[in-house]
Structures are given as structure tokens and as C-alpha cells.
C-alpha positions in Angstrom: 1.9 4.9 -2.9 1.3 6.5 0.2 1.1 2.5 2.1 4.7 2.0 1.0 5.3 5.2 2.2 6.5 4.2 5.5 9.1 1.1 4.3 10.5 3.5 1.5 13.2 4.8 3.6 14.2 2.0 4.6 14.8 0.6 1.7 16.6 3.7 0.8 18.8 3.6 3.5 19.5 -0.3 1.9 20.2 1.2 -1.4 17.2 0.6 -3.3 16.3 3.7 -5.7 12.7 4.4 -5.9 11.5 6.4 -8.8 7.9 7.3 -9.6 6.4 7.9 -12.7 3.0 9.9 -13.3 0.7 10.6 -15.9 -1.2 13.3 -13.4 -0.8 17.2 -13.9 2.3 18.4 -12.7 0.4 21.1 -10.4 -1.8 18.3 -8.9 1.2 16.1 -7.9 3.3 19.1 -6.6 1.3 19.7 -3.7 0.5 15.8 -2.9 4.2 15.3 -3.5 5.4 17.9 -0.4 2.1 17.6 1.7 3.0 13.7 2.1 7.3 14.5 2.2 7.1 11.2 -0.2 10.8 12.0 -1.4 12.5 10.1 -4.2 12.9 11.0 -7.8 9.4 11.5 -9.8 8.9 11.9 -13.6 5.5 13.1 -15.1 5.2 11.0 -18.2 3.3 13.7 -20.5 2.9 11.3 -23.7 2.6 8.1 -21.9 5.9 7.3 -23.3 7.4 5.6 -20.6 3.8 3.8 -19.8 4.5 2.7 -23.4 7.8 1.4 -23.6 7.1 -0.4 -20.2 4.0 -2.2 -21.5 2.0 -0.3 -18.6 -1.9 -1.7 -18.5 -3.0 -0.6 -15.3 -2.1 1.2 -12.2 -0.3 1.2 -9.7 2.1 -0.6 -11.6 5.4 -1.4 -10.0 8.8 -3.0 -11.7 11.6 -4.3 -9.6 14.6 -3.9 -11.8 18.2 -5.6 -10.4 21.1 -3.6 -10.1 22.2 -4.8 -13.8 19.1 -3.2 -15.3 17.4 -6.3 -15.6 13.6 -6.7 -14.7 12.9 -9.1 -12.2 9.2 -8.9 -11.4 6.2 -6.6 -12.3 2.9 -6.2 -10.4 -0.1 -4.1 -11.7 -3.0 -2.7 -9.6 -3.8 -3.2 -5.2 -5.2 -5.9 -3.9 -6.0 -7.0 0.1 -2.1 -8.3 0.1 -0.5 -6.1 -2.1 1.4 -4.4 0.6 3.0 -7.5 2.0 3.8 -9.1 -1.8 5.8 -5.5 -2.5 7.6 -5.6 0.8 8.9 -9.1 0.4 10.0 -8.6 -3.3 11.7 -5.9 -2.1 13.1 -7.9 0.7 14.7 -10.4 -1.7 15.9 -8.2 -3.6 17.7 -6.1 -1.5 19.0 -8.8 0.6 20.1 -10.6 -3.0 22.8 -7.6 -3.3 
């Protein structure tokens, strides 16, 4: 999360809406959540509920959904090159509107 951080307003400002999801303690991510100014719209998903209806296996897990609603591409957990593979996903995408 926090080595997207720097490209998410940016692709903000391009009209991307970026919403995280958490399974963490609401008091634990309140904190985190201001101390980093991370921003954005997040949900605390209490009865893995969303996890669930998303299929989620692992994390980080990231979905790219179109502007339709339509899921283009999902990636699950951080690897070496993880960083570039989200930013040029996100690239196509918003250059695709």
C-alpha cells in the first residue's frame, strides 16, 4: 500500500477511484490511515464478506475494474516487480478512457 502511495494521486487527479478494503481492526487502521495521509475511500470488511464474494486468497490483492464495472485484471500478493506491473495496469487503464 504504502509503495503505491506516491502514484495514487496521480491517478486520482486522472480519475481513477481507489478504494481499500481491510480485514484489520478499525482502531489499528485509524491511526496508520492519518499517520501516512493515504486518503481514498476504505471499508473494513468485518465478515470477510467482500473477501468472499471477490474470491480473495491472499493479500495484497488488487482488482482493476473498468469504468462499466467490469473486472479487467486481478493480482494477489508483492513480488520484486509488483510495483511496476500495478503502475502500468493502471497506465492502460486510465489512458484506455
Amino acid at each position: 500500500m504504502l509503495q503505491l502511495q506516491p502514484k495514487m494521486e496521480e491517478y486520482r487527479a486522472k480519475g481513477a477511484k481507489i478504494i481499500t478494503i481491510t480485514t484489520d481492526p478499525e482502531d489499528q487502521i485509524e491511526g496508520f490511515w492519518e499517520e501516512h495521509d493515504l486518503g481514498g475511500e476504505i471499508f473494513i470488511d468485518h465478515d470477510y464478506s467482500i473477501g468472499e464474494e471477490y474470491e480473495v486468497r491472499g493479500v495484497p490483492h488488487g482488482i482493476f475494474i473498468d469504468q462499466e464495472g467490469n473486472i479487467i485484471e486481478e493480482k494477489t500478493g508483492w513480488q520484486v516487480n509488483s510495483m511496476e506491473e500495478w503502475e502500468q495496469k493502471a497506465t492502460e487503464l486510465l489512458d484506455d478512457q
